[in-house]
PASEBA-1860 file (N, C-alpha, C; in nm, 3 decimals):
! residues 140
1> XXXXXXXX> 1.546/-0.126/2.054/1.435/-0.188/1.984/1.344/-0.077/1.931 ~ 1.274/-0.039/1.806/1.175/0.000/1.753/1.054/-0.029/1.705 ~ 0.995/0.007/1.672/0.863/0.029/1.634/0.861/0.091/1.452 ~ 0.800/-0.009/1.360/0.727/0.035/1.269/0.627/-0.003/1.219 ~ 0.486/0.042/1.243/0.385/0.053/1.245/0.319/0.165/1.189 ~ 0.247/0.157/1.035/0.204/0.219/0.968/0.008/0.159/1.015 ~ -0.069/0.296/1.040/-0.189/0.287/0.980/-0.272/0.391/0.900 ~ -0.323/0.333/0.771/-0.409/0.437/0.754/-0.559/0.395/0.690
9> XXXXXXXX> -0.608/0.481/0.676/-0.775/0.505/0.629/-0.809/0.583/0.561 ~ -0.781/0.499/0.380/-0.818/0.617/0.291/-0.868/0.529/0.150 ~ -0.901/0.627/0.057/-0.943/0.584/-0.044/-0.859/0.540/-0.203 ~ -0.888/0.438/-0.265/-0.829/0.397/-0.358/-0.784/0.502/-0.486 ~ -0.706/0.558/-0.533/-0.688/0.619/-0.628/-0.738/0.590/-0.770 ~ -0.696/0.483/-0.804/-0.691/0.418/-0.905/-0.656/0.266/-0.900 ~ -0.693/0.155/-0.995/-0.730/0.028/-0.993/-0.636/0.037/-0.988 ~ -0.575/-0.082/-0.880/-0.411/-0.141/-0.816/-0.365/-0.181/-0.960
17> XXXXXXXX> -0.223/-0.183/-0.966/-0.098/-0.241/-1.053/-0.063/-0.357/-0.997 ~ -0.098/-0.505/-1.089/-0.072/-0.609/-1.046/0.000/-0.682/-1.131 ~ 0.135/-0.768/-1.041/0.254/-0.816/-1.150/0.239/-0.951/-1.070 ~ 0.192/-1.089/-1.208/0.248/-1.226/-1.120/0.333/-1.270/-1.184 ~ 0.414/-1.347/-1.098/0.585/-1.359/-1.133/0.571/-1.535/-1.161 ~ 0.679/-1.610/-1.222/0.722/-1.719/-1.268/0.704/-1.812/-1.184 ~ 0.757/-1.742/-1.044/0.754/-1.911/-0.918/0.645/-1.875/-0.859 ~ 0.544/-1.810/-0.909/0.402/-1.789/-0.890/0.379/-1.705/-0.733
25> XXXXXXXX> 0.455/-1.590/-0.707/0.436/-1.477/-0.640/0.350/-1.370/-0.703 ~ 0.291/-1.285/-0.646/0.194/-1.181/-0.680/0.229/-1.077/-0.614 ~ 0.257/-0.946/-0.680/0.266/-0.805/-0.598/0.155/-0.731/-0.653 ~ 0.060/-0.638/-0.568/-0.001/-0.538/-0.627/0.053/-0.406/-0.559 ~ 0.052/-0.304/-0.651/0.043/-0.161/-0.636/-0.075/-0.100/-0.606 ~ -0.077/-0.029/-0.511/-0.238/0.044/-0.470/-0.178/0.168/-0.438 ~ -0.227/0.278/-0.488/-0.213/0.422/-0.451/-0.320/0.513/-0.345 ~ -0.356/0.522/-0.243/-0.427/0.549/-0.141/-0.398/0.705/-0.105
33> XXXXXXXX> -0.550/0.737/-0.089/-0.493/0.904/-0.047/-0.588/0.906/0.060 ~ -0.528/0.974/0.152/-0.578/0.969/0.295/-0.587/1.144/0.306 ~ -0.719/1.203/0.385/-0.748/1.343/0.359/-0.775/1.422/0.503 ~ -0.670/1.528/0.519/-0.723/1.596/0.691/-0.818/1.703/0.607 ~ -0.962/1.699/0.681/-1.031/1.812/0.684/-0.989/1.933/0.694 ~ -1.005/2.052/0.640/-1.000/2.178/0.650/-1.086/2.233/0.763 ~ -1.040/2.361/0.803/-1.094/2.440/0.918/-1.061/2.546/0.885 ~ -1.112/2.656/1.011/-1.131/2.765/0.989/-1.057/2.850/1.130
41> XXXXXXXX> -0.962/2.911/1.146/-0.913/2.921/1.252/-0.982/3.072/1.297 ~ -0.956/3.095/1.446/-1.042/3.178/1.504/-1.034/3.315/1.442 ~ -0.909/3.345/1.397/-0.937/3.495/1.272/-0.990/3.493/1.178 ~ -1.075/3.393/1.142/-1.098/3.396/0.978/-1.011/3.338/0.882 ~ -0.933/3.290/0.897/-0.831/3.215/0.833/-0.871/3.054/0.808 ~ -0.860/3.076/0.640/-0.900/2.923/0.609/-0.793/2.848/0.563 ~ -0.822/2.708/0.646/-0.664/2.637/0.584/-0.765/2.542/0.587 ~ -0.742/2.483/0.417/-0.801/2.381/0.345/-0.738/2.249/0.343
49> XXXXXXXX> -0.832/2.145/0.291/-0.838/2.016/0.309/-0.658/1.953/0.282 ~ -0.624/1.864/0.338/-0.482/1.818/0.303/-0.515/1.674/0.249 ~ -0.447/1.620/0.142/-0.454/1.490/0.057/-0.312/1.493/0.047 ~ -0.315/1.341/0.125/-0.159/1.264/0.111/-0.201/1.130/0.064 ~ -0.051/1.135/-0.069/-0.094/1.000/-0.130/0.000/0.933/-0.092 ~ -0.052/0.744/-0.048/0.041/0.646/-0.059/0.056/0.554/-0.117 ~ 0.201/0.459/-0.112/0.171/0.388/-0.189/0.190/0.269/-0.119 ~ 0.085/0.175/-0.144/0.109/0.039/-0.111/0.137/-0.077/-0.209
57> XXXXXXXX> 0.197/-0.138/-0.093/0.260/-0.260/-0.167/0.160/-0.414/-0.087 ~ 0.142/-0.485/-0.167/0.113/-0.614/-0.114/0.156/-0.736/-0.157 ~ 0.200/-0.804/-0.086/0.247/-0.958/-0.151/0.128/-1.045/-0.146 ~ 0.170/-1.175/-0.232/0.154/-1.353/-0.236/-0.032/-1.349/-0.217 ~ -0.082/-1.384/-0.129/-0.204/-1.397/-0.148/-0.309/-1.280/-0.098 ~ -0.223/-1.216/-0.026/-0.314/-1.069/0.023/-0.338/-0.984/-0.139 ~ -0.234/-1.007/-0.214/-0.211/-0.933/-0.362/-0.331/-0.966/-0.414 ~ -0.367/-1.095/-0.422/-0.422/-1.138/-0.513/-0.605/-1.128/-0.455
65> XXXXXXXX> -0.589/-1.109/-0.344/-0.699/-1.085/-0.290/-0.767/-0.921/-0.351 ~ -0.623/-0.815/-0.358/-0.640/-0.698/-0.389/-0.687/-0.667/-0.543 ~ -0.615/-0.791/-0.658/-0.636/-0.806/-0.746/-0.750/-0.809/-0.799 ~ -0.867/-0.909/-0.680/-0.997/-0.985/-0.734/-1.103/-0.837/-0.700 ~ -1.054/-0.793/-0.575/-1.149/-0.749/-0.517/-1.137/-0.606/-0.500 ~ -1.036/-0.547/-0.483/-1.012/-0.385/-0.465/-1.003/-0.317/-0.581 ~ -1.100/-0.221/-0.613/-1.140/-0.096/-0.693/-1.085/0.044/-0.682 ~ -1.047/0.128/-0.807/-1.055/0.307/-0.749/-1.174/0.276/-0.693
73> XXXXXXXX> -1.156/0.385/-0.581/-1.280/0.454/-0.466/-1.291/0.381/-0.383 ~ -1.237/0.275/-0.360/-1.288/0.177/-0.261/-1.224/0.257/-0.113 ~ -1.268/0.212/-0.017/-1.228/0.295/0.094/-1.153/0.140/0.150 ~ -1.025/0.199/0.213/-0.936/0.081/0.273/-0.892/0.111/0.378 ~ -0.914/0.025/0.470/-0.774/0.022/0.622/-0.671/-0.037/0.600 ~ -0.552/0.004/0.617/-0.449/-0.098/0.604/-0.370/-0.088/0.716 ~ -0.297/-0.226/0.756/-0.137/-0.174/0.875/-0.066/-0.196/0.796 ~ 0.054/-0.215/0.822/0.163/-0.286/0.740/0.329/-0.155/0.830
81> XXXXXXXX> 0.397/-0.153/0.704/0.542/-0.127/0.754/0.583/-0.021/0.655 ~ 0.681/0.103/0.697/0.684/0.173/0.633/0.884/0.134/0.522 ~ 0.862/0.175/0.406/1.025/0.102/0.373/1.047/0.230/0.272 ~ 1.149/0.254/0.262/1.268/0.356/0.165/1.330/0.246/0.014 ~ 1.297/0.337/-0.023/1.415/0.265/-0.136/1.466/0.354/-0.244 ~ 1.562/0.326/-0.305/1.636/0.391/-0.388/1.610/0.351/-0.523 ~ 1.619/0.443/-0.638/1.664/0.390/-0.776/1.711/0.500/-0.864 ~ 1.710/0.437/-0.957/1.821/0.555/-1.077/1.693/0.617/-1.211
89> XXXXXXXX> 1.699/0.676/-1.217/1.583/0.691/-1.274/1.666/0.744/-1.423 ~ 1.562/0.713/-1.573/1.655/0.713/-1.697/1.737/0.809/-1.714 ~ 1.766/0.933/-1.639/1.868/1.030/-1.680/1.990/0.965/-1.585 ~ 1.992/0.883/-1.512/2.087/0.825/-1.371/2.050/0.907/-1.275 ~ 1.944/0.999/-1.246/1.899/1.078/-1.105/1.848/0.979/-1.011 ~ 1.972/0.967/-0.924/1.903/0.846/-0.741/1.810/0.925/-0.696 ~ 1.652/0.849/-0.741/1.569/0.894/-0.695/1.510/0.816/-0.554 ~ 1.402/0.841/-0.459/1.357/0.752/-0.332/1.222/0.784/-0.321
97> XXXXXXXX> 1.187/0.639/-0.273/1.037/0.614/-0.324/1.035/0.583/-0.134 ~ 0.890/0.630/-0.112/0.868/0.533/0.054/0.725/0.475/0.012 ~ 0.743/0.341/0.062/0.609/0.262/0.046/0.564/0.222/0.211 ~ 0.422/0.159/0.130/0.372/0.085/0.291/0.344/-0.029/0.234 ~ 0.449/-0.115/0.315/0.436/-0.254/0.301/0.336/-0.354/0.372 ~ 0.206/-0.381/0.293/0.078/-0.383/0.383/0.110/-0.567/0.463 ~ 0.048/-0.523/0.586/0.052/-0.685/0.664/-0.129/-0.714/0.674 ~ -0.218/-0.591/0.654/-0.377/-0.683/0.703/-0.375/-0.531/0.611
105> XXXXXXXX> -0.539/-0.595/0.594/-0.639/-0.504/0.500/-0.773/-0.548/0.534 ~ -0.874/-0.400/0.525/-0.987/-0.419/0.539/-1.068/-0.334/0.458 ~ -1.153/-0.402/0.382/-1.208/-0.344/0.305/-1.343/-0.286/0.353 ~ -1.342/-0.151/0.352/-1.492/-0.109/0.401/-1.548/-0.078/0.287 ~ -1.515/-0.064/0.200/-1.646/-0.036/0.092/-1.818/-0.123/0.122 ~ -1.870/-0.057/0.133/-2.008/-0.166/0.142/-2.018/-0.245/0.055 ~ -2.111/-0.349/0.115/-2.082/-0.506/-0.012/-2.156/-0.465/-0.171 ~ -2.282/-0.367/-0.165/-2.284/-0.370/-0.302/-2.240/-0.345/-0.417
113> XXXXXXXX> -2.116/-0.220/-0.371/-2.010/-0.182/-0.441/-1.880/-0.314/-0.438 ~ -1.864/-0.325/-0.396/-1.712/-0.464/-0.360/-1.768/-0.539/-0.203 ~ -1.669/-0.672/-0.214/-1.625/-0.719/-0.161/-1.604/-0.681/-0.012 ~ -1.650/-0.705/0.098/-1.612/-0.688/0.224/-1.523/-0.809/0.283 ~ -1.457/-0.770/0.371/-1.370/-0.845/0.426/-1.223/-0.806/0.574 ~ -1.192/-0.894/0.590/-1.018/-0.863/0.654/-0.904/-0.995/0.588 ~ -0.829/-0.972/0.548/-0.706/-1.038/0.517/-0.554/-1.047/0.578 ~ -0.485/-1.116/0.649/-0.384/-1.056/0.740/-0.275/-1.149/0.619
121> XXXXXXXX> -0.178/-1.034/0.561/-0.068/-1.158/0.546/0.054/-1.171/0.641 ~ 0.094/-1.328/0.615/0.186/-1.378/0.722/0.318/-1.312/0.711 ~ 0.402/-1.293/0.792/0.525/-1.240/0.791/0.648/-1.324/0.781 ~ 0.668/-1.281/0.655/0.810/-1.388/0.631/0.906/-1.390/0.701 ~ 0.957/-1.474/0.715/1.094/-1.513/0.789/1.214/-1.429/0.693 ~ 1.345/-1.393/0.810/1.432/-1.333/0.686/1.497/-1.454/0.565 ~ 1.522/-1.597/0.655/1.550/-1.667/0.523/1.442/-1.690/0.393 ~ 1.292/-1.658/0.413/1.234/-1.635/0.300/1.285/-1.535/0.203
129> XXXXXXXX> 1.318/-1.428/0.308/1.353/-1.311/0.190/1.452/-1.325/0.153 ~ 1.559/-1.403/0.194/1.662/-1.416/0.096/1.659/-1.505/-0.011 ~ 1.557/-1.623/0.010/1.533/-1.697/-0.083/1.485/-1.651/-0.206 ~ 1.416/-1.518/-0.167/1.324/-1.461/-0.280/1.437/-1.356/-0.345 ~ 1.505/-1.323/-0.266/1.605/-1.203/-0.340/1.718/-1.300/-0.442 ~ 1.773/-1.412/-0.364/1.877/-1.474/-0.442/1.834/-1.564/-0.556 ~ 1.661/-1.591/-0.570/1.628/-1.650/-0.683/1.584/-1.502/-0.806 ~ 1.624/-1.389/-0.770/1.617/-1.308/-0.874/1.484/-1.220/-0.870
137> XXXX> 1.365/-1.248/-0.771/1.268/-1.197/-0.777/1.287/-1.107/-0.678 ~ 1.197/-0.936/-0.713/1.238/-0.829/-0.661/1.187/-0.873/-0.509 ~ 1.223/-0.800/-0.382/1.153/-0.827/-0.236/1.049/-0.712/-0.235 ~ 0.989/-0.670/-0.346/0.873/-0.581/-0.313/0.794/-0.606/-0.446
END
């Protein structure tokens, strides 16, 4: 048995990428960069700030929540699940993407800038996801 459990605490890059689909599903894209402080180690040696970017994914109504309400800069918590995937990119180079497939979000931005809140989305069953894969719509 394993464990995947993603958390992080970082800031919005840029306004999420949002696609709504035909049988009325919603995905957004959010790009999040999460930052380790720099220090100074005991010789004098400076090792500077680290910025890692991610990317999240959100479904169905958490999406749309991200849609109304999440901004660049906004500061976000998220959990969710970490996933791999493959594709061909226009020269045919198999390229691999890793996302975080968000399950709850919390928005700390203070309310006069955005929206405060928590949102948990529900976890599909695997026959959902096949329902969603064999009617043609992507599972991310």
């Amino acid at each position: 048995m394993g464990v995947n459990k993603v958390i992080l605490l970082g800031n919005v890059g840029k306004d999420p990428r949002v696609t709504y689909y035909d049988n009325g599903a919603c995905v957004a894209q959010v790009s999040l960069a999460t930052t380790e402080k720099g220090y100074t180690l005991q010789n004098g040696t400076q090792v500077p700030d680290r910025t890692e970017w991610h990317n999240l994914i959100f479904r169905n109504r958490l999406a749309e929540v991200v849609d109304k309400y999440v901004h660049k800069g906004d500061k976000l918590y998220v959990e969710g699940k970490i996933r791999t995937r493959s594709y061909d990119d226009q020269s045919g180079i198999q390229r691999y993407v890793t996302e975080i497939f968000v399950d709850t979000m919390e928005m700390l931005t203070p309310k006069g800038a955005s929206q405060s809140g928590v949102v948990q989305q529900s976890h599909p069953t695997p026959a959902t996801v096949q329902e969603t894969l064999a009617d043609g719509t992507p599972p991310f």
